[in-house]
C-alpha positions as CSV (number, residue, x, y, z in Angstrom):
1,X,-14.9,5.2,-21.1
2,X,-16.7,7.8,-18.8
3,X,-13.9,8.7,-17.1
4,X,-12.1,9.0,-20.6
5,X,-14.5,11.1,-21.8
6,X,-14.5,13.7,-18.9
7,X,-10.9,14.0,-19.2
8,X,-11.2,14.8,-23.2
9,X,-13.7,17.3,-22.3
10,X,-11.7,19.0,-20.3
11,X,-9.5,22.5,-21.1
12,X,-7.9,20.0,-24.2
13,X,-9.1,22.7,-26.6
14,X,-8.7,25.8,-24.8
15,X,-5.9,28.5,-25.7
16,X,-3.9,30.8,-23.4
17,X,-6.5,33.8,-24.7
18,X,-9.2,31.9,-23.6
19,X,-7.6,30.9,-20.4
20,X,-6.4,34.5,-19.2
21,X,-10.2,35.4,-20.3
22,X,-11.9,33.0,-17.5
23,X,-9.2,33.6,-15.0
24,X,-9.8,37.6,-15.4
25,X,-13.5,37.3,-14.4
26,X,-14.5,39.7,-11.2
27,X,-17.2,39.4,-8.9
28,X,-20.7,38.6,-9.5
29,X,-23.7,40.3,-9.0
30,X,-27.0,38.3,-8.6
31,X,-29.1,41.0,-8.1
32,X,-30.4,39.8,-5.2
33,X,-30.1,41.5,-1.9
34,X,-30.2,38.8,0.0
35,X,-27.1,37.1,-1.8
36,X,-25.5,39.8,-3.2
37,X,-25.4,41.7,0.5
38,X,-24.7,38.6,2.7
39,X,-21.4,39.2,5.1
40,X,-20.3,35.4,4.3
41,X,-20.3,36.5,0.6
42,X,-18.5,39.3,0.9
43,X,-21.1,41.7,0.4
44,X,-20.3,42.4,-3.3
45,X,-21.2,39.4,-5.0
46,X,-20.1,35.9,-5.7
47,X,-16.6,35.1,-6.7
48,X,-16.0,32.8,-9.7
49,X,-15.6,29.5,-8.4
50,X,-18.2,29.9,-6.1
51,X,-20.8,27.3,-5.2
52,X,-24.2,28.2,-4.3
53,X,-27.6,26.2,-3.6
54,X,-30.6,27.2,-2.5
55,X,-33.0,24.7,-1.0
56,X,-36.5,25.1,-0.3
57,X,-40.1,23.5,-0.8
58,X,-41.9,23.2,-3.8
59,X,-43.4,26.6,-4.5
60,X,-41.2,28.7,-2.6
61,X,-39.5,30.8,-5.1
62,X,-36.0,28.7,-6.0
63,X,-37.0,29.0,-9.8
64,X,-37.7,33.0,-9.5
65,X,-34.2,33.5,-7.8
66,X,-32.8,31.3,-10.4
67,X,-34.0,33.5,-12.9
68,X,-33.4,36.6,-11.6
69,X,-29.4,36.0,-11.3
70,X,-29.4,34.7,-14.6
71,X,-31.1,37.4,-16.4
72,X,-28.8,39.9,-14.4
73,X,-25.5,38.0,-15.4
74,X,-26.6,38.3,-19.0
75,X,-27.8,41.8,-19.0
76,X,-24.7,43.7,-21.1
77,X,-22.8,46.0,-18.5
78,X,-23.8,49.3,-19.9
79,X,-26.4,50.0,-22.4
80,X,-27.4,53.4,-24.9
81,X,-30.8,54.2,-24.5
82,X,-30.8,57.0,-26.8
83,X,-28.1,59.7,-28.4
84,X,-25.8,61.6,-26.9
85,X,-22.9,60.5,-24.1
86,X,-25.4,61.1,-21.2
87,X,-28.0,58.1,-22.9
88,X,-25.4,55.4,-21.6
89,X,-26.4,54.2,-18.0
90,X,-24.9,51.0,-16.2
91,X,-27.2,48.3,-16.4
92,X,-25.5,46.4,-13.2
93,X,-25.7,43.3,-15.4
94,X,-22.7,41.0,-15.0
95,X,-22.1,40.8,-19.3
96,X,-21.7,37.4,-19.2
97,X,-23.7,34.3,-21.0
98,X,-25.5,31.7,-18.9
99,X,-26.1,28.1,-19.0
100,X,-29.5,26.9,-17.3
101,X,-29.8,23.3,-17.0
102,X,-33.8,23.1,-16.7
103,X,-33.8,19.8,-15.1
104,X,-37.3,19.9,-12.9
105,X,-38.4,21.9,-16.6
106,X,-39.6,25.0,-14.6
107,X,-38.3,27.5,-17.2
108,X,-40.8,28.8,-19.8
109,X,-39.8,31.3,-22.5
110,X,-43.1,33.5,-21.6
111,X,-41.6,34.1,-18.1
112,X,-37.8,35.1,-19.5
113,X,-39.5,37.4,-21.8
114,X,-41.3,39.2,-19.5
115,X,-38.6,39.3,-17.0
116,X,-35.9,40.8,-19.4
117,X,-38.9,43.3,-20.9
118,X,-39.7,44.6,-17.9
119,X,-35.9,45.4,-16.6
120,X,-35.3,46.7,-20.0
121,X,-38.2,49.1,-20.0
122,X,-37.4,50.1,-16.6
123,X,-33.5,51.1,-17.9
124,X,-34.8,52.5,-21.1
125,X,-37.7,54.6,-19.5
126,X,-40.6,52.5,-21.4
127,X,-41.0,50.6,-24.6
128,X,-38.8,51.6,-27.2
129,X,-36.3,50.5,-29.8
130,X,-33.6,50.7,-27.3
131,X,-35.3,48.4,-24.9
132,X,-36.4,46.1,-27.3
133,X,-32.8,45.4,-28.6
134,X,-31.2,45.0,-25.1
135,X,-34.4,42.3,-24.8
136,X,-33.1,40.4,-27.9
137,X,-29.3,41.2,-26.7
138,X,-29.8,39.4,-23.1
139,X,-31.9,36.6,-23.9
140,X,-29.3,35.5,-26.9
141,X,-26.7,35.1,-23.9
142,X,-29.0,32.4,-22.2
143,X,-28.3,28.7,-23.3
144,X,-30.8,26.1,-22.1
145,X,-30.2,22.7,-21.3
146,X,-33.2,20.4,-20.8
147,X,-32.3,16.9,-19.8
148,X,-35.1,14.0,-19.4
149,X,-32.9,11.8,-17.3
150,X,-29.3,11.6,-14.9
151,X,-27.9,10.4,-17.9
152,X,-28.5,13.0,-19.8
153,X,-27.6,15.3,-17.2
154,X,-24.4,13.7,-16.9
155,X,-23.5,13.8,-20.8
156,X,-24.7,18.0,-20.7
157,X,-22.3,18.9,-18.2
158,X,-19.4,16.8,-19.2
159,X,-19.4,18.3,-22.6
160,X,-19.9,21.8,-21.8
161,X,-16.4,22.3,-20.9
162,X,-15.7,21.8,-24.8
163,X,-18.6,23.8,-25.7
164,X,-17.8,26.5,-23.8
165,X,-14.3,27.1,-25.0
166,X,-15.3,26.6,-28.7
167,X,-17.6,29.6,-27.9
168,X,-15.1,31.1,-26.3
169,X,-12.8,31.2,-29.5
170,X,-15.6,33.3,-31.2
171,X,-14.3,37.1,-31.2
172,X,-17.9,38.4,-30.6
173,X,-18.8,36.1,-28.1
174,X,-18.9,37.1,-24.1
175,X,-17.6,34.5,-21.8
176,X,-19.4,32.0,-19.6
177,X,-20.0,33.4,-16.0
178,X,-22.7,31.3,-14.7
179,X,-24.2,28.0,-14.7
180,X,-27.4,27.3,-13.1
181,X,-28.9,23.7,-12.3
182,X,-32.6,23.5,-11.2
183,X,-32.7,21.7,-9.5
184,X,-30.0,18.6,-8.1
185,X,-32.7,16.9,-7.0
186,X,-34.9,16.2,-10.2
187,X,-33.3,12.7,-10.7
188,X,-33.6,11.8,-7.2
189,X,-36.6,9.3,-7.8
190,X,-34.5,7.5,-10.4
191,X,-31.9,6.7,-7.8
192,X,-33.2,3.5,-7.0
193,X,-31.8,1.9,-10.5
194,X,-28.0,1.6,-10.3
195,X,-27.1,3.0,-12.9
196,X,-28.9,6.2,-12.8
197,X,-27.9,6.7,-9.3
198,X,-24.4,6.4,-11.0
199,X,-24.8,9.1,-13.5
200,X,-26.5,11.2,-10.8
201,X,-23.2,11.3,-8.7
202,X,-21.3,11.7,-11.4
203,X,-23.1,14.6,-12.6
204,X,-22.8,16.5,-9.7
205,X,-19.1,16.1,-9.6
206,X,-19.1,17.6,-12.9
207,X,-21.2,20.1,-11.4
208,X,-18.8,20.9,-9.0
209,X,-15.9,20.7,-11.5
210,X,-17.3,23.6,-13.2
211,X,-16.7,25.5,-10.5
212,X,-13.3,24.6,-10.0
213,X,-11.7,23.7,-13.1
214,X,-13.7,26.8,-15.6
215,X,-14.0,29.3,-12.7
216,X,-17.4,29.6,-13.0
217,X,-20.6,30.6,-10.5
218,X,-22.2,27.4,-9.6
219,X,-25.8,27.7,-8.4
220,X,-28.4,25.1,-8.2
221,X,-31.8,24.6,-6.2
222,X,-32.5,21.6,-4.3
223,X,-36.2,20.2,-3.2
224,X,-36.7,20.3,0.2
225,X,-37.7,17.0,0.6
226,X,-39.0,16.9,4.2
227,X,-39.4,19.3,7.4
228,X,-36.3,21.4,7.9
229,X,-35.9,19.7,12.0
230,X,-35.9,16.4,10.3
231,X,-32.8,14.8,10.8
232,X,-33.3,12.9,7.2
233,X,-33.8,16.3,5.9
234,X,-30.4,16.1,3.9
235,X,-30.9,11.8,2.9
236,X,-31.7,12.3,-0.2
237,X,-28.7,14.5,-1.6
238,X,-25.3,13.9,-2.9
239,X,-22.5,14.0,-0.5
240,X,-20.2,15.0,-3.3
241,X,-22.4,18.0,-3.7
242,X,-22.8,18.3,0.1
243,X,-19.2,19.0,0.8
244,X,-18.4,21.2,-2.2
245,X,-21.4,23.8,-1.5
246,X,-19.8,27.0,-0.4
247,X,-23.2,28.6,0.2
248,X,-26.4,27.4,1.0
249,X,-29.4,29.9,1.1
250,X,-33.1,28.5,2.4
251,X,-35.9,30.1,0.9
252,X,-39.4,29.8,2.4
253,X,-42.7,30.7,1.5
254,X,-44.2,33.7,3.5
255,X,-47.9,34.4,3.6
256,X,-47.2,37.8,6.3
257,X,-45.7,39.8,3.5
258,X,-47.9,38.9,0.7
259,X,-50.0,42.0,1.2
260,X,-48.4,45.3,0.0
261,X,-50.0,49.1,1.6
262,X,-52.1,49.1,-1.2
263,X,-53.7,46.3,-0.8
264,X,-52.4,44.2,-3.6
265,X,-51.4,40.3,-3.0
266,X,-48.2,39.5,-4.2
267,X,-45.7,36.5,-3.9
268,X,-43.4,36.7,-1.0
269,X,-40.9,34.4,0.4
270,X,-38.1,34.9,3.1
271,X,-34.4,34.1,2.4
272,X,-31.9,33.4,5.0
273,X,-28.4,31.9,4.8
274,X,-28.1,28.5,6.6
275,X,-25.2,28.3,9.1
276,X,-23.5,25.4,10.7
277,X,-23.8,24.2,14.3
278,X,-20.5,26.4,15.2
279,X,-22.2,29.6,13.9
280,X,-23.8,31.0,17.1
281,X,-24.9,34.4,15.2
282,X,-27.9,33.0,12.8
283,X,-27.5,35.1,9.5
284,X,-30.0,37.9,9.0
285,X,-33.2,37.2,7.1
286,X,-34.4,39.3,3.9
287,X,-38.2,39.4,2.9
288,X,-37.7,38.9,-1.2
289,X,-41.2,39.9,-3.7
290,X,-41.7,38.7,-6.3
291,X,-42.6,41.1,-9.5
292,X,-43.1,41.3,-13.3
293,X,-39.1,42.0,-13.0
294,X,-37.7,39.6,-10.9
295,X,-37.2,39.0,-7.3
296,X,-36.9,42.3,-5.4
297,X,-35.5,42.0,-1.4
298,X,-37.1,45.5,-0.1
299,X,-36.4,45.2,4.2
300,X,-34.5,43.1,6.4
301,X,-36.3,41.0,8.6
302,X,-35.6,41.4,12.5
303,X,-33.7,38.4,13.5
């Protein structure tokens, strides 16, 4: 029945429009240097299709980054902050909607708010009408999904295939770029009961289906579970998720940056691209903030 059901969620109610939509998509900007400016990448920005992960320990920032790509995938390409021809300014956002699955329920709708008032205000020149409506206009593009258990999980992503392309069919409607997962390993404790552990594989297929069959980003955090030289570090994850990640970026907390010129504490954490045993050249490392905006990656660390 499962595998029925995957199979009727699947491109059966998608048209040629809709098709030629998805497979037009470009690149995609996170807004993160660190990503968006990694050689492995392609130094403009993710390709639809594209897996990405980011693992790190509780507290490190995974949830921020998150954040930060969604809001700029959503953010319209170009916006009019006033009258006259010279009022419309690229926004760099990627025009797209967004799909958050809130698994490890991280998200709040205080944080989103502030994020996308702040990057408004900042494109606008300050609060005004202008800003307020690109607010109202980015946030309507986000679509969270909050499941309590693998199950659920598994049921979300199966029908959002369906969902999407009924969304799609809408004439005002922008099309599904991105779909975010924070984080693979919320279900992890319930893998001791069969079934669960089931639905958790399962849904991380469908995970990486998304990528594949819709042509969509794929991003999704995953708990670093114990100390990066410990050779269990990776137990606890899905191999089917394993072998499908494309990129995986490690994010750790960074007390040595967290105090600015003016004396001011802020959140910093380091991001670095995790290579395999055959790359000898370790990618470089970016030293990200974290601000009423987003996540900002001002300097490159020396290696």
């Amino acid at each position: 029945a499962m595998q029925a059901e995957r199979i009727s969620g699947y491109g059966v109610d998608e048209n040629a429009c809709t098709f030629f939509k998805r497979a037009q998509l470009g690149r995609l900007l996170t807004g993160v240097d660190a990503i968006d400016r990694d050689e492995a990448v392609g130094a403009a920005g993710l390709n639809p299709g594209d897996t990405l992960e980011l693992y790190g320990a509780s507290g490190s920032g995974k949830t921020e980054v998150l954040l930060t790509c969604a809001m700029r995938c959503a953010m319209p390409a170009v916006w009019r902050t006033g009258e006259g021809p010279e009022s419309v300014v690229a926004t760099g956002g990627g025009d797209g909607s967004v799909v958050y699955v809130d698994a490890d329920y991280h998200l709040t709708g205080h944080r989103l708010a502030r994020m996308a008032q702040a990057q408004a205000r900042a494109l606008c020149g300050g609060s005004c009408p202008a800003a307020d409506e690109l607010v109202r206009t980015t946030l309507a593009r986000l679509h969270v999904v909050r499941p309590r258990t693998a199950t659920q999980l598994l049921a979300s992503l199966l029908a959002l295939p369906r969902a999407l392309a009924a969304a799609s069919a809408a004439a005002d409607t922008v099309p599904c770029r991105l779909v975010i997962l924070d984080s693979i390993s919320a279900f992890f404790w319930q893998a001791h009961a069969a079934t669960e552990a089931r639905c958790n594989s399962a849904a991380l297929r469908a995970l990486r289906d998304l990528a594949t069959d819709q042509n969509l980003v794929v991003m999704a955090a995953r708990q670093a579970l114990f100390a990066r030289d410990n050779r269990h570090d990776d137990s606890a994850a899905c191999s089917v998720w394993a072998e499908h990640v494309r990129f995986s970026f490690t994010i750790e907390a960074d007390k040595a940056f967290a105090v600015e010129s003016s004396g001011a504490e802020v959140r910093c954490s380091v991001i670095q691209r995790r290579t395999t045993n055959t790359q000898l050249q370790p990618a470089p490392k970016y030293a990200c903030r974290f601000t009423e905006a987003g996540v900002e990656c001002g300097r490159l660390v020396a290696l």
